[in-house]
N, C-alpha and C positions, 0 to 999 in steps of 0.2 A: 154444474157441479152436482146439483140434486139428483142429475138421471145418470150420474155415473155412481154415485152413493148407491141407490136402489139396482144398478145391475151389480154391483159388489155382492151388494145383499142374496139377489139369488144366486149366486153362484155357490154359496157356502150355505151348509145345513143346520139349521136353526137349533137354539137351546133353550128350551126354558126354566126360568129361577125367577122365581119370588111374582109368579102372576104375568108377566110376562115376557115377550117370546123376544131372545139375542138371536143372534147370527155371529158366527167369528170371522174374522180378518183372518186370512191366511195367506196374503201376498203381501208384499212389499207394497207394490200400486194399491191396494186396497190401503195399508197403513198410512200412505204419504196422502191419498186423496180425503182419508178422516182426521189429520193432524197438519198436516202443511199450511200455513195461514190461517189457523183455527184458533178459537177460541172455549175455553171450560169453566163451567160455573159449577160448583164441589161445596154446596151451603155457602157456606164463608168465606170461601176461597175460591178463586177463580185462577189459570194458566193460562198463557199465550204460547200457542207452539209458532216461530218463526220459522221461512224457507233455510234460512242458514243454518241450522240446526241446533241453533238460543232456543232457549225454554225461560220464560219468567211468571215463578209461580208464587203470588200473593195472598198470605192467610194474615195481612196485618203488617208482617216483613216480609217483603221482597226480596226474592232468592233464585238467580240465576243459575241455571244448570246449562246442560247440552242433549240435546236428542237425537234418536234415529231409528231406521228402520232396521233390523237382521234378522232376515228365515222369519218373514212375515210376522214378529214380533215389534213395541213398540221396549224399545231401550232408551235409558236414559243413564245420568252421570252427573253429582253433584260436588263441583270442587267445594274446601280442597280434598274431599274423595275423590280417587281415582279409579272408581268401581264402577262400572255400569251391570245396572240391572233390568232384568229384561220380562215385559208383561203381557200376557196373550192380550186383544182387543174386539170385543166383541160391542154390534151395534144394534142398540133398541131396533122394533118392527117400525117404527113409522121416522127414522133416522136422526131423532132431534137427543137421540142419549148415548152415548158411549160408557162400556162398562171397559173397569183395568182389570185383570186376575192376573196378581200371582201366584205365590205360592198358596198352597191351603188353603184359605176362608179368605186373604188377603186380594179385597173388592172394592174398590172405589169407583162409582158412577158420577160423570160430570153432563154435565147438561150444556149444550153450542147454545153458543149466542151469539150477536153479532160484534164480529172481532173489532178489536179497540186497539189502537195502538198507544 
């Protein structure tokens, strides 16, 4: 999984913010191979993305959503909203951070850990 992460990475052209250096996700296979059976650690909170496309994201309360890939975005949907909303993904230089953008300033970085079920 590691050596397909890092060819991900060169494939797309690096950005940097805040010291340092992302790389975007701009395929599907890129999003699935950094969210599929993955796990995120966000200070306090932490997510599990499932193959099924479950999301269960814990700040204290446990809150199940749904996820997916579309046009090399990572989207998500929180019942009972019926909205999904959809976040570029971009990955730290040495592939242990994932950053979210979306809109404007809107940035959340989680950090992999080893998944937990």
């Amino acid at each position: 999984m590691r050596g397909l992460m890092v060819g991900l990475v060169l494939l797309a052209g690096p950005v940097s913010a805040d010291d340092e250096v992302w790389t975007k996700l701009t395929s599907e296979a890129e999003v699935l191979a950094a969210l599929d059976d993955r796990y995120l650690k966000y200070g306090a909170a932490q997510q599990w993305f499932y193959v099924s496309g479950k999301t269960l994201y814990d700040s204290g309360r446990p809150s199940w959503g749904n996820w997916r890939s579309q046009g090399g975005q990572y989207c998500s949907e929180w019942p009972p909203v019926n909205n999904w909303t959809c976040y570029d993904l971009y990955l730290n230089g040495d592939g242990t951070k994932l950053r979210f953008q979306g809109y404007g300033s809107d940035i959340t970085d989680g950090t992999y850990g080893p998944y937990k079920k």
